[in-house]
N, C-alpha and C positions, 0 to 999 in steps of 0.2 A: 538675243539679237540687239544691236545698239540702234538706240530711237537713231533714226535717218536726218538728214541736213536739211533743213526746212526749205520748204520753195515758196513762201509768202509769208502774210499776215496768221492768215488761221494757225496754218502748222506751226510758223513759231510760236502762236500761242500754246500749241500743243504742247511742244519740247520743253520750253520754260517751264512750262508746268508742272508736268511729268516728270521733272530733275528737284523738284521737292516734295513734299508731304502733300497728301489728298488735303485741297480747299475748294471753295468754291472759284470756278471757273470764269464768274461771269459769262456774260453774252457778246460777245466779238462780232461784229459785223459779218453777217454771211449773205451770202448773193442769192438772188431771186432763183439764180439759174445754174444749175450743177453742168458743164460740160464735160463731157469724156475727154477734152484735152486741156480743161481745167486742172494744170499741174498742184498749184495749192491745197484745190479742194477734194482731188482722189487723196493728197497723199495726207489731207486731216483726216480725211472717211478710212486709208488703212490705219494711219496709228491708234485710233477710235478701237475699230474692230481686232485688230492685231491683240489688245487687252485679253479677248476671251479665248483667246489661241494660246498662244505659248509666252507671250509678255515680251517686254522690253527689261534687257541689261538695267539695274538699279534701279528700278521704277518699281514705285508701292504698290502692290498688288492690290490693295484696295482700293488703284483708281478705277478696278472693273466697273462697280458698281457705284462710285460717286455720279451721284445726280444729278451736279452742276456739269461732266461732264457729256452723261446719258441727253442732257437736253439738248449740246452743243451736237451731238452726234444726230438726233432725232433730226433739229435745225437742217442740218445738210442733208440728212438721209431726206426730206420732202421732194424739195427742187431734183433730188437723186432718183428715185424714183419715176416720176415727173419724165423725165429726158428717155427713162428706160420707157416709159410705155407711148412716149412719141414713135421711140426709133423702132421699137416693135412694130406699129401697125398696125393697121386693121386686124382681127384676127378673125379665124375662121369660126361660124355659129356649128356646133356641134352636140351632139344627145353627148350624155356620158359617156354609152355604150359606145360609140363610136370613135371617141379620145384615140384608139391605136391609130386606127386611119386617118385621123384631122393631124395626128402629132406626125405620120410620113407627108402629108401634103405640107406643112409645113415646112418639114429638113429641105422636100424636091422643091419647094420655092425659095429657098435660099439660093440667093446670087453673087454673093462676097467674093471677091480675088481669092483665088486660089495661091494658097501660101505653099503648099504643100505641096503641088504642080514642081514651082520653083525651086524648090528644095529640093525635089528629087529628082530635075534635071540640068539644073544652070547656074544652081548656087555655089560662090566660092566656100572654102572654108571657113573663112571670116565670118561670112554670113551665116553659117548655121550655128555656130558661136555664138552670135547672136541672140541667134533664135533661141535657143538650149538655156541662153542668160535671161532672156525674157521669161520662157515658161517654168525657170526656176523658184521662181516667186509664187506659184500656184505647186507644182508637181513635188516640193519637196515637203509638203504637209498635203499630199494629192489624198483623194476621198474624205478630208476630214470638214469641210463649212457643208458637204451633202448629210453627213454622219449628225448633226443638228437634229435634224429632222426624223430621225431614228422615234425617236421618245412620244413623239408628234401623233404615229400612226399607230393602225392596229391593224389584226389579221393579214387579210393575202399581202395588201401596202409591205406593211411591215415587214414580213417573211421577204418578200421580191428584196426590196432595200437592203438587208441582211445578208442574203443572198449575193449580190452586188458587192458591197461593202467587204464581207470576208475575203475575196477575190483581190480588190485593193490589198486590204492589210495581210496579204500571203497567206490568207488561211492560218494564222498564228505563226507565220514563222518571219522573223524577223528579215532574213537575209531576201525572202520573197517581196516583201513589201513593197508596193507599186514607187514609192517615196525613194527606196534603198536603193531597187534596180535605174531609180532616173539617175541618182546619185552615180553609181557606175558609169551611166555615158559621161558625165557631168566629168568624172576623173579620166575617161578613155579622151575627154578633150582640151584637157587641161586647164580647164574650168576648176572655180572654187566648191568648194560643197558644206560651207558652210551654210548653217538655217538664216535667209535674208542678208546674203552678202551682196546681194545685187538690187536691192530695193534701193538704192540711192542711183543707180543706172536707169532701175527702168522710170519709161517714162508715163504720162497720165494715162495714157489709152493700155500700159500692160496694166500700170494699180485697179481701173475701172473693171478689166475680166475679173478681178478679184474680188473687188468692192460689191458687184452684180450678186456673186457667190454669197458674198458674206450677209448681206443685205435679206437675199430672199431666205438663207440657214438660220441665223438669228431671231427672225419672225416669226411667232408661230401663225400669224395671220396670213402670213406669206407661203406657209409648209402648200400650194398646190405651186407655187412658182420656184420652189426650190426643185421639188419632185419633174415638174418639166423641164428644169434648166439638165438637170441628171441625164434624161429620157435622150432632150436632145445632144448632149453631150456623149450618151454612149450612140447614139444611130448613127454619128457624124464623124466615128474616132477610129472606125475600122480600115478603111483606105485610106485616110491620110497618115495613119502609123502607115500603112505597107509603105508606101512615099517617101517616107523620112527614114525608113531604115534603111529603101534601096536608094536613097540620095547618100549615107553614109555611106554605103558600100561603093558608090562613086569614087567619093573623095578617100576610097583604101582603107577605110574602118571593119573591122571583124568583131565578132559578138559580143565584147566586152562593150563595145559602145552600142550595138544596134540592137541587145537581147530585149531593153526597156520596152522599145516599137514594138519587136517583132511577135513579142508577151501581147501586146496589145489588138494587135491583128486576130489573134485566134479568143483573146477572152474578151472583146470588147460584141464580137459577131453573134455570138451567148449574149451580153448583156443585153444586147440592142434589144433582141425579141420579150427579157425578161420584163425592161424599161419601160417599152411600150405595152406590153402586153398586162404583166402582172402588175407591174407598179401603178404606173399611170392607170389603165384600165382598175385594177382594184381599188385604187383610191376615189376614181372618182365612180365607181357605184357607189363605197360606202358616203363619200360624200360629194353629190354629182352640183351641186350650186358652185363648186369649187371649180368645176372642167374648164372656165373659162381662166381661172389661173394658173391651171396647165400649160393651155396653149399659151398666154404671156408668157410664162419662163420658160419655156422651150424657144419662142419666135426671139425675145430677150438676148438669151445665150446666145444665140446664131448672128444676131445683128451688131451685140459689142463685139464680140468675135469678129467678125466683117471689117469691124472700124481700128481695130488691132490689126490683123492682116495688111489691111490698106497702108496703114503707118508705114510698117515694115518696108513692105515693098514699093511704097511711094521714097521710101528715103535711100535704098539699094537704088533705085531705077536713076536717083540724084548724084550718087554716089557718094554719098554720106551714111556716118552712121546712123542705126533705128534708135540708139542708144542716145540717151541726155546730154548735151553739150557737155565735154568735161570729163563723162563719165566712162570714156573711154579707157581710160587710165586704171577701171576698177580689174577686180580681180580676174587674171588670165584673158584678159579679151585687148584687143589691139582692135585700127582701123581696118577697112576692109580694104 
């Protein structure tokens, strides 16, 4: 993937960087306060994490683990953080034993704009283009910042997550893999399917779903708010694929583009009970001091999520692209 076109201070500190030999980094002025529509500082926080994923075109692989950059990333990830457990909320007090049930009070308190509503019955083409461009930035490495946390757990955890995960990666088979079949829609829409051809499109609030991901995967301190963000992720993924796939069948689309959703509909309604039940609930008997960072990454997921949606559809309702000024122009996607 080629490092992306910076959007301030930090990042260009980033790219300059990253375009020579691992040195010390310095310390760059970084802000008190991380916002989700802080375009500079999601997009230092993904090229940061991006490192432990699949890397950047010509960049030394040795800047994973340089220290002068770990500290710059640590720097943001604070005030990062910070914002995430504002927007969260209050959370609910719950036993261990109880996590399945606190983790559905929390999905049925979720209030965010319905994206998926719109998609599946009033969105032009353009717009679901969009949409497709946005969530490519997550879906075409989709279950791999949850897969972190694999090494984390043990027993029932483990197994449940496992469990999970294989389903992602097609049970071994290449052509099934959750990443491959998005990739299909991606070409049924004449969309690019390149790894990160649209990270210079999207904008703060699509890098923040990710950055949230990456943030709580990388952590092992964090492995109870990765595991919720999961939980909530699969409870909340089962009707809005059926949505999206009969929004596609809308605008004349047939299974080459809708097979991704419609996969989803029937193995995410499985996951949901494993999520909550075996994951979540297993993890936190083995370790219940943790249940409270469950519910954060589950309330978490829902709320940046919330604040992505809104984007979207605050900039359709304007009649504007959700996409980056400019970045219209990127691959396969036009104005709406």
């Amino acid at each position: 993937m080629k490092l992306p076109i910076p959007r301030g201070p930090l990042s260009e500190h980033l790219v300059d960087a990253l375009a020579r030999d691992p040195h010390d980094l310095g310390m760059p002025p970084v802000p008190d306060t991380v916002a989700f529509t802080d375009e500079d500082a999601q997009l230092a926080l993904f090229i940061a994490y991006e490192l432990h994923f699949r890397g950047w075109d010509g960049v030394d692989e040795r800047w994973e683990w340089e220290p002068s950059l770990l500290r710059l990333r640590a720097a943001l990830e604070a005030p990062f953080e910070r914002a995430l457990r504002d927007l969260a909320g209050p959370l609910p007090d719950a036993a261990p034993s109880e996590v399945a049930h606190a983790l559905t009070g929390v999905v049925n308190a979720d209030d965010g704009p319905s994206l998926a509503k719109h998609l599946q019955k009033g969105s032009s083409l353009a717009e679901f283009r969009e949409f497709v461009a946005h969530r490519a930035v997550y879906h075409l490495r989709e279950a791999d910042p949850h897969s972190f946390a694999i090494p984390r757990l043990g027993g029932r955890a483990k197994a449940a997550l496992i469990e999970i995960q294989a389903d992602e990666y097609g049970q071994g088979r290449a052509e099934r893999m959750h990443a491959t079949l998005f990739a299909n829609t991606m070409t049924a829409l004449g969309l690019d399917t390149t790894y990160g051809a649209y990270v210079d499109a999207a904008p703060a609030a699509t890098l923040a779903t990710n950055n949230t991901m990456s943030l709580f995967g990388l952590h092992r301190r964090l492995r109870g708010a990765i595991i919720g963000h999961l939980a909530a992720f699969e409870m909340t993924s089962s009707l809005p694929n059926r949505r999206y796939g009969n929004g596609l069948r809308r605008l004349g689309f047939g299974p080459e583009a809708t097979f991704f959703y419609d996969e989803h509909v029937e193995a995410d309604a499985v996951h949901e009970q494993i999520a909550a039940t075996d994951l979540a609930g297993g993890f936190c008997a083995a370790e219940p001091q943790l249940t409270g960072d469950v519910l954060f990454g589950a309330a978490a997921c829902l709320a940046v999520d919330a604040v992505w949606a809104g984007h979207l559809l605050d900039a359709w309702a304007e009649g504007r692209s959700s996409l980056r000024p400019g970045a219209v122009s990127a691959p396969g996607l036009f104005l709406p």
